[in-house]
VMD Tcl script that draws the C-alpha trace (Angstrom):
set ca {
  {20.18 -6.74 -12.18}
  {18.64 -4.86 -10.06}
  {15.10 -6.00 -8.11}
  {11.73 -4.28 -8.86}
  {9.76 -3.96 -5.89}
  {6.34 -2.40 -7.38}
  {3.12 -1.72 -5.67}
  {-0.59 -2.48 -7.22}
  {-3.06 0.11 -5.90}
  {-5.76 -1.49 -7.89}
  {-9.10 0.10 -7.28}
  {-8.23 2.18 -4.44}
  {-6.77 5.76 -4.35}
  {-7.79 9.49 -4.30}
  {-6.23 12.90 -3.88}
  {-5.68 12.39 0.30}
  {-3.64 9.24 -0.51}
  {-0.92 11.17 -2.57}
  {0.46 11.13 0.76}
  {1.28 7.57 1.09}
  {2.96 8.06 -2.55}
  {4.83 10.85 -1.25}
  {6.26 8.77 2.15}
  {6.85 5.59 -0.22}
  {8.89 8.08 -2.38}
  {11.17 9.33 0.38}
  {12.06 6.33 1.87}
  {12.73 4.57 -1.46}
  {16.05 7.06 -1.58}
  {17.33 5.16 1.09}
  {17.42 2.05 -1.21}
  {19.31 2.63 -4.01}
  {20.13 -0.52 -5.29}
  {16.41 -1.25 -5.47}
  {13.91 0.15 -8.35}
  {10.52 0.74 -6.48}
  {7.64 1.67 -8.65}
  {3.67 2.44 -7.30}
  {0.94 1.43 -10.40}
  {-1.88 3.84 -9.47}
  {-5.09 4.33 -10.66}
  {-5.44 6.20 -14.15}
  {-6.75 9.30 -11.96}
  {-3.73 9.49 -9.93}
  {-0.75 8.90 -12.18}
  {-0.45 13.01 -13.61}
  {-0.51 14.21 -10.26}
  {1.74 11.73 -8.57}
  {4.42 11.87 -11.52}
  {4.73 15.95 -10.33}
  {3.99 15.18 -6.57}
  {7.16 12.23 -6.82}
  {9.04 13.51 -10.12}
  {11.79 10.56 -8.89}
  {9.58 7.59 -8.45}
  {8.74 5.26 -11.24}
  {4.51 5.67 -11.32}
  {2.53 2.97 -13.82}
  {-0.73 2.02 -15.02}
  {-2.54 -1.33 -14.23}
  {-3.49 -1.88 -17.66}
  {-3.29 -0.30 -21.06}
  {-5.42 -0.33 -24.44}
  {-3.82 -2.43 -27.33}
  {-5.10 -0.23 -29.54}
  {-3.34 3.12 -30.60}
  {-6.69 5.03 -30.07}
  {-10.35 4.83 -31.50}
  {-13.67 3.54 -30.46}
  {-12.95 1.97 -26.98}
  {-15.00 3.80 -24.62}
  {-13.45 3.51 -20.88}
  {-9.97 2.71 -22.18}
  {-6.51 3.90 -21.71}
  {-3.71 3.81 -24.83}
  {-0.57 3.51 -24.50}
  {0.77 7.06 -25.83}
  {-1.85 8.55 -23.17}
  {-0.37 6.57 -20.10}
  {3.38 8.35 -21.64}
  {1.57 11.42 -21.84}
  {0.76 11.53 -18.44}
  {3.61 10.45 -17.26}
  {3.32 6.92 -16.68}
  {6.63 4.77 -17.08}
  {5.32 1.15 -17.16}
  {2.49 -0.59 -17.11}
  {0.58 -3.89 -15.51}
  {-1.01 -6.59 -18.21}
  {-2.84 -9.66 -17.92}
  {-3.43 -9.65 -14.15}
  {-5.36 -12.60 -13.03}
  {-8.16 -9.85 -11.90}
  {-8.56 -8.72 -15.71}
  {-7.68 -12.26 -17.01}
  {-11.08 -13.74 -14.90}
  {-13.64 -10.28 -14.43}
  {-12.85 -9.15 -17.77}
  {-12.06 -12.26 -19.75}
  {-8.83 -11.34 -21.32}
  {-7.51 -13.72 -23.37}
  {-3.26 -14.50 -23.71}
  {-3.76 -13.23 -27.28}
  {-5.19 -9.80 -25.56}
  {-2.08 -9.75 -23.14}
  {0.30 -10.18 -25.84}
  {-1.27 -7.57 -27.41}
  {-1.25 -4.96 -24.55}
  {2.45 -5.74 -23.70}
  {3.72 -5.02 -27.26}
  {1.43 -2.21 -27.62}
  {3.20 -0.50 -24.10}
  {6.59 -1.65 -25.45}
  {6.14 -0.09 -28.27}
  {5.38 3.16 -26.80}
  {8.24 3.32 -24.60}
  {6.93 1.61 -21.34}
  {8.10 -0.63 -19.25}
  {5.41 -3.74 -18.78}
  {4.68 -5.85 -15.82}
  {3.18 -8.93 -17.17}
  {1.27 -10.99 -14.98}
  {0.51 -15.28 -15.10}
  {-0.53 -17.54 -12.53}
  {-2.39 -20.35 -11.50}
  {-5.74 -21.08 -10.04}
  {-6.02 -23.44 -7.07}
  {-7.68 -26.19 -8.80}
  {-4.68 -26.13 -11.08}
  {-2.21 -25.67 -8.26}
  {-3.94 -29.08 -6.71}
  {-4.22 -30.99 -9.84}
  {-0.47 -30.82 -10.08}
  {-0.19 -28.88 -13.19}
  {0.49 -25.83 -11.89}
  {4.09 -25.30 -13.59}
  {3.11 -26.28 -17.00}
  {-0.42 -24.51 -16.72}
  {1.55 -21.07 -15.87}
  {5.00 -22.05 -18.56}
  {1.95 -22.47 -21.40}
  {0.05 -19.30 -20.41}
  {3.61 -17.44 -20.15}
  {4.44 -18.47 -23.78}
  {1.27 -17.51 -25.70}
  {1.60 -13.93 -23.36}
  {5.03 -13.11 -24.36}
  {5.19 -10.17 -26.57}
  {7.36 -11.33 -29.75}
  {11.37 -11.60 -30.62}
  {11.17 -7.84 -31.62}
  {10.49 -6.62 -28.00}
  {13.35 -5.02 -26.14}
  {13.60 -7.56 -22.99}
  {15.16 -5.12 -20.43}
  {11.85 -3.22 -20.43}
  {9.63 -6.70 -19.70}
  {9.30 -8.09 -16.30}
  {7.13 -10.79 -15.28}
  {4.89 -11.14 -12.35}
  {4.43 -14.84 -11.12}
  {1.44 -14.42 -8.79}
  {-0.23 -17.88 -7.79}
  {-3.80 -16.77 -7.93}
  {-4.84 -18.82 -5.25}
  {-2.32 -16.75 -2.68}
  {-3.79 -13.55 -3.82}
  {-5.18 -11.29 -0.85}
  {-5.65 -14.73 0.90}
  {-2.61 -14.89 3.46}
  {-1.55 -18.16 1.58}
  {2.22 -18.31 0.28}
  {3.72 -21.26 -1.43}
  {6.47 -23.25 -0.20}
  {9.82 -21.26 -1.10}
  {10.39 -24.78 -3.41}
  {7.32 -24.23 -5.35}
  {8.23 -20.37 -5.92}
  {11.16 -21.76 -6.85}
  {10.55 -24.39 -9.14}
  {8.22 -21.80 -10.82}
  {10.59 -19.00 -11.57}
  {13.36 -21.44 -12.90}
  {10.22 -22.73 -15.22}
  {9.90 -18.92 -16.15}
  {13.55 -18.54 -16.84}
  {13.90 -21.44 -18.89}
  {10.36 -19.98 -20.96}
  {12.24 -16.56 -20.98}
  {15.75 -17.65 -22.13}
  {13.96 -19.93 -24.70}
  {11.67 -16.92 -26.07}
  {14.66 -14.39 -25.90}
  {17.51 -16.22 -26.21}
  {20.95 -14.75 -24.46}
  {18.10 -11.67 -23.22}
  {15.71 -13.78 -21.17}
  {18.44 -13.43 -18.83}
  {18.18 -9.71 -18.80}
  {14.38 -10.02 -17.70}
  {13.17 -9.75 -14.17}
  {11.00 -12.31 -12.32}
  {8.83 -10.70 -9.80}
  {6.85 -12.54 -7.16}
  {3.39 -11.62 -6.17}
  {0.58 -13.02 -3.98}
  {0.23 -12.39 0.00}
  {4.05 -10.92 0.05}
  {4.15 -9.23 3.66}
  {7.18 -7.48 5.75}
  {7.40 -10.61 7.46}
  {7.78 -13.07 4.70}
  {9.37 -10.79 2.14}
  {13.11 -11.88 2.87}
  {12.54 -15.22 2.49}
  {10.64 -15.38 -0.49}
  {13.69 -12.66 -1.92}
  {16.15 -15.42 -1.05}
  {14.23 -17.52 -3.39}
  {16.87 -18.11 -7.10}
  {14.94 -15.92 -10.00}
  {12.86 -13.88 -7.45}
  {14.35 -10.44 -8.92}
  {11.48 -8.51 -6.80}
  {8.01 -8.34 -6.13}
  {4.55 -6.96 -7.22}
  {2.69 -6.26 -4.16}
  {-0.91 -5.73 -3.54}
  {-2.72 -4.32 -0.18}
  {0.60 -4.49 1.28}
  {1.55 -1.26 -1.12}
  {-1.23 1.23 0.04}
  {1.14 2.06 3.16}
  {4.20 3.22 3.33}
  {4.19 1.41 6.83}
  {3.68 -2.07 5.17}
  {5.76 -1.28 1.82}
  {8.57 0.23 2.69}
  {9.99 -2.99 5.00}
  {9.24 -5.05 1.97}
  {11.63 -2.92 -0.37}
  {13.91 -2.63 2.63}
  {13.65 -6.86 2.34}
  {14.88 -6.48 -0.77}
  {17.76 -4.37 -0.14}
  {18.76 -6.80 2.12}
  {18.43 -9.73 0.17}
  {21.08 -8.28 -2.62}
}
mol new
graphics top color blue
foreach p $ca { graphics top sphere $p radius 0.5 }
foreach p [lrange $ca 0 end-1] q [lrange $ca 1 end] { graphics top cylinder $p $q radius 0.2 }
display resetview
């Protein structure tokens, strides 16, 4: 399996910064064994599929809906029409600002499947929940009512464990906890998907830097990363996928 190492621009991103896309791209050839992927804003993703024809560029969220009434929103078959090859649902941003429910996530995720993208789906934990010692069960039950259903092709699903307390914040959990998460996630994922929850990826996400990337790659089940402000650069990304390389 190979590791995903994607970035999440999230609100940030205009024309100038096609340049960090296009210095990401290049030194992503050096990687091979690694599939890197940048989810941009909706405004970037036509023109930095032709700026970086070989670099996987997503969406941070998608529509559930085919079309219709949904003023603001993004379907599915107009992500693949502008080139988009996966897509982010049910980060913890959207989850809280925007109140989206695991119902809603399900939704979104089968909804990109079924258009032929790749999805990123995001769970994780609050602080309060981290401290109250429920964190793995919390994240295992939020996981399970997320999961798109049986039908869904498994090698196109990866999911993002991203304690929300660690996002943006500088503060990691102990490689045990990341641990004990992702072989919670595994056990969800091989019990949703049978045989195929082995064939999809774990990614970790929440304060991942250059200096703590190899570690936390080192981790059992960490099959890559989804990385925030650390993406926006190819100065701070690129030693992260290069972390990954490393790691095997």
């Amino acid at each position: 399996m190979r590791k995903l190492v994607a970035g999440n621009w999230k609100m940030h991103g205009v024309a100038a910064d096609l340049e960090q896309v296009k210095a990401i791209a290049v030194a992503a050839r050096r990687f091979p064994s690694i599939e890197v992927a940048l989810c941009l804003p909706v405004t970037l993703i036509e023109r930095a599929v032709r700026a970086v024809p070989g670099l996987a560029i997503g969406a941070q969220d998608v529509h559930f809906n085919a079309k219709g009434a949904h003023t603001g929103c993004v379907a599915a078959a107009m992500l693949k029409d502008a080139g988009a090859s996966l897509a982010i649902v049910g980060h913890s941003e959207r989850r809280e600002a925007q109140r989206e429910s695991d119902a809603e996530v399900r939704a979104k995720a089968e909804a990109a499947l079924a258009a032929g993208l790749g999805v990123i789906l995001c769970v994780g934990e609050s602080l309060a929940v981290r401290e109250a010692g429920d964190a793995v069960g919390s994240v295992d039950a939020q996981l399970a009512a997320s999961l798109p259903g049986r039908t869904a092709d498994p090698g196109q699903l990866s999911i993002a464990y991203e304690p929300i307390w660690a996002i943006g914040t500088g503060k990691v959990p102990t490689m045990s906890e990341i641990g004990d998460m992702h072989a919670a996630l595994r056990k969800r994922l091989v019990s949703a998907f049978a045989g195929k929850g082995i064939d999809v990826r774990i990614l970790y996400g929440g304060s991942m830097k250059p200096m703590n990337a190899r570690e936390i790659f080192a981790v059992a089940d960490v099959d890559g990363a989804l990385v925030g402000g650390a993406s926006l650069t190819a100065e701070d990304f690129v030693p992260i996928v290069e972390a990954a390389a490393a790691a095997g």
